[in-house]
C-alpha positions in Angstrom: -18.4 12.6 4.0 -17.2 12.5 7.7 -14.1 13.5 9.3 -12.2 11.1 11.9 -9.9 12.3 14.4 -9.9 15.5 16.1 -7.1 18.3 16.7 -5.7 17.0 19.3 -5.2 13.3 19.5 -5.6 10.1 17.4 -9.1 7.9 17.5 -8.2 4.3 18.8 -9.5 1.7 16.3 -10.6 4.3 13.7 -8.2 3.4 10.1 -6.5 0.8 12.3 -6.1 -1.1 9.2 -4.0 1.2 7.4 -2.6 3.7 10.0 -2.2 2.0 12.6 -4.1 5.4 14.9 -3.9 5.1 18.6 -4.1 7.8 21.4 0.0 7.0 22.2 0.6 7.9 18.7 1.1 11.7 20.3 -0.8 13.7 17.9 -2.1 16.4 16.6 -3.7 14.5 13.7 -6.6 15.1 11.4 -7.6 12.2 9.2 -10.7 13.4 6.5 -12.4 10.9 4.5 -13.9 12.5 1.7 -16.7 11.3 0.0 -16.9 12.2 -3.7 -17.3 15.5 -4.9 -18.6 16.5 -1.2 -17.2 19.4 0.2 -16.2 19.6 3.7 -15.0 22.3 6.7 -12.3 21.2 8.7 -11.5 22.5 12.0 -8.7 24.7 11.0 -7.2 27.4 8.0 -3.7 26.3 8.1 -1.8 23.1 9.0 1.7 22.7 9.2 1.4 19.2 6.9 -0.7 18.4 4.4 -0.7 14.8 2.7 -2.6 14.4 -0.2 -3.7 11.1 -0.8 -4.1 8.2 2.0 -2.9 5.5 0.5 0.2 3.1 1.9 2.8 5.9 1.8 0.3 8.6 2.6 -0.9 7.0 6.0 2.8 6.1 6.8 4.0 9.3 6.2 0.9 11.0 8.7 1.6 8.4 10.9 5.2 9.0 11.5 4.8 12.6 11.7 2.1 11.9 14.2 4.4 10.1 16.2 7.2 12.7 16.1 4.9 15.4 17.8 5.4 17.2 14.1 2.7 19.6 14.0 -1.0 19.6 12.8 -1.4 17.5 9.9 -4.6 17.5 7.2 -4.7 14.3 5.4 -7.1 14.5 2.0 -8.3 11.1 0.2 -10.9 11.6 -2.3 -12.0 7.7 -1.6 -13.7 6.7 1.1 -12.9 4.4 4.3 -13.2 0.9 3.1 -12.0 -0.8 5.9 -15.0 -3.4 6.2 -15.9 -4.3 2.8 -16.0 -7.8 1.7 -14.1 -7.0 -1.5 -11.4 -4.9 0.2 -10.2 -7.5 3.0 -11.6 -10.9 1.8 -8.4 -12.3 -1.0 -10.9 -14.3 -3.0 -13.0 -11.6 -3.7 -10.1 -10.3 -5.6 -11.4 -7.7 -8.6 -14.5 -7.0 -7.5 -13.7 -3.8 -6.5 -12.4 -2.9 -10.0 -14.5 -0.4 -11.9 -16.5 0.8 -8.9 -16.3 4.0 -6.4 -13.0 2.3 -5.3 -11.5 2.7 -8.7 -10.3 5.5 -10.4 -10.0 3.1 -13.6 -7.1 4.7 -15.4 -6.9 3.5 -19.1 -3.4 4.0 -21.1 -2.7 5.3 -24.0 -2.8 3.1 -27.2 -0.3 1.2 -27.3 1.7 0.2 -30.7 3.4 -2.6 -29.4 0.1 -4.0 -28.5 -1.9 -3.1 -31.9 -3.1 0.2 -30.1 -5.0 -1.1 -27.2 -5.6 0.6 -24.4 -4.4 -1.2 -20.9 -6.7 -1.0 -18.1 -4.6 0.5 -15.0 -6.4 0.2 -11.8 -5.5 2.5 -9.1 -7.1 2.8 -5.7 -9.2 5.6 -4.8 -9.8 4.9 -1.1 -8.5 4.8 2.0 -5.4 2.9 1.8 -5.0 3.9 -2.0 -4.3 1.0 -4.3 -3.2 -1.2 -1.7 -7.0 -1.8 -1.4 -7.2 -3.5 -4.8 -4.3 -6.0 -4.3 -6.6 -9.0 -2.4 -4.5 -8.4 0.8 -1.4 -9.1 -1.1 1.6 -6.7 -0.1 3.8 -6.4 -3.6 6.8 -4.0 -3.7 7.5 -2.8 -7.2 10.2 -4.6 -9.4 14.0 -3.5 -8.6 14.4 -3.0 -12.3 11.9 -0.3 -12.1 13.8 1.8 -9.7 17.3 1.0 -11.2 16.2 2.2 -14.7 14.8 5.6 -13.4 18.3 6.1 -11.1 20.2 4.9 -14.7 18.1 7.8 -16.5 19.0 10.8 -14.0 16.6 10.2 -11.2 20.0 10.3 -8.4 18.4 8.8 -5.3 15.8 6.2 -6.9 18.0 2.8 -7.2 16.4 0.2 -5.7 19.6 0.2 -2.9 18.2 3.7 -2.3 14.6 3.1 -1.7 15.1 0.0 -0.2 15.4 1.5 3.7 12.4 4.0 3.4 10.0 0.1 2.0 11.9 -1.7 5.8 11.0 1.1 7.3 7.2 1.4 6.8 6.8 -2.3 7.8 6.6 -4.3 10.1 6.7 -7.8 10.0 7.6 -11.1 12.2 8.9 -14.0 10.7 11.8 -15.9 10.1 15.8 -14.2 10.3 16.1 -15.5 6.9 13.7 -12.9 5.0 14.8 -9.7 7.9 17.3 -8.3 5.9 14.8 -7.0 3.4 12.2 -6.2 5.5 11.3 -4.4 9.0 9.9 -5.4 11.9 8.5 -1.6 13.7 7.0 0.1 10.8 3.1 1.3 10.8 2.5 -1.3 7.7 1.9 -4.6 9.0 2.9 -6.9 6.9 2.5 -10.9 7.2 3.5 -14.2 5.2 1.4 -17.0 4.6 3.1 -20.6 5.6 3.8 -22.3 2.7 2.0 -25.2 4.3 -1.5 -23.8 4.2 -1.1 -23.3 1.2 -4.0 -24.6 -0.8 -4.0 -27.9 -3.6 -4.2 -25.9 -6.0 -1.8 -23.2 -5.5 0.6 -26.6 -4.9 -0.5 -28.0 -7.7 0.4 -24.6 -9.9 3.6 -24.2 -8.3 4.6 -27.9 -9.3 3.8 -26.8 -12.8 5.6 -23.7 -13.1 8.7 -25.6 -11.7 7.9 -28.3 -14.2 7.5 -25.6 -16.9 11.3 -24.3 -15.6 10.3 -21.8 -13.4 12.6 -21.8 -10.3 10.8 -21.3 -7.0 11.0 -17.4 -5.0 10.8 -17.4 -1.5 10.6 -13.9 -1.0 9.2 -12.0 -4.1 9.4 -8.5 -2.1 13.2 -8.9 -1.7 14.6 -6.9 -4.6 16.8 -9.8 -5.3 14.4 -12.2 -6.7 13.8 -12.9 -11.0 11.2 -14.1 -12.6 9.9 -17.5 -10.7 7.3 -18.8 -9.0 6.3 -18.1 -5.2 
């Protein structure tokens, strides 16, 4: 295991790839990478933060508190820093880092609908949580989700709620037509691929699916779109 940071100021280029750490960030940050089961000192008994888990929202979170001259903060990962590994940042190497170290390979519970399988669940256990598992891809969860928890008593979880805290972790440059959704001077860079580098075969399935009825999704992440193809 080894600790990055120190107590009084971010480490340029250190988790650059999911927290965005720089010496302007203000500070005091500690960032702790912890290796397995390993047990580690740190430099100090009590913080004023503590953020379990580094994942998208967890590094966000440190970062922005970071920024806001908020204190000490501690954040804990049980992963480790993944940040050059082939598997993690290279797209086509997509589920090769499924049931490894990276993994914490959640299972469900049978399922009756499904003749009482158990679905495999994958869920990140590294630096930059789950989001490390996607191929690079950047996937907001479906609006239904969040409207059926506000519909069952969660007040404050519609997807209209949510929506500002997802623009405000981003950041991402493109076109006026997709800004209203998304943020431009968040910690979480975010980018879109032009549709005309796309490869034959991705054209080739999206011809299909439109052939098949699907209608085409420009922006998937927008809490607007249906089912389609993008």
């Amino acid at each position: 295991s080894r600790c990055v940071g120190s107590e009084k100021r971010c480490v340029p280029g250190k988790l650059r790839a999911r927290l965005e750490c720089s010496p302007q960030a203000g500070g005091p940050v500690r960032l702790c990478v912890w290796a397995q089961t390993c047990v580690m000192k740190v430099a100090k008994n009590t913080y004023d933060y503590i953020i379990v888990g580094a994942g998208s929202a967890g590094c966000v979170v440190a970062h922005r508190l970071a920024t806001a001259g908020a204190g000490s903060i501690l954040v804990l990962e049980a992963g480790r820093d993944v940040e050059d590994e082939a598997g993690v940042r290279e797209p086509m190497r997509y589920g090769q880092a499924f049931h490894t170290d990276l993994d914490w390979d959640f299972w469900t519970t049978p399922q009756p609908q499904l003749h009482n399988r158990r679905i495999y669940q994958p869920c990140g256990k590294a630096v930059g949580g789950t989001s490390c598992l996607h191929g690079m891809a950047y996937v907001r969860p479906p609006l239904a989700d969040f409207d059926r928890w506000r519909d069952r008593g969660c007040t404050g979880w519609g997807s209209s709620d949510v929506l500002p805290f997802f623009t405000r972790s981003e950041c991402m440059p493109g076109s006026p037509d997709f800004m209203a959704s998304h943020g431009t001077a968040g910690p979480q860079r975010v980018s879109r691929i032009d549709p005309e580098r796309a490869s034959r075969v991705a054209h080739a399935f999206k011809v299909a699916c439109s052939e098949a009825g699907y209608k085409n999704v420009a922006d998937y992440n927008d809490f607007e779109a249906s089912t389609g193809v993008s």
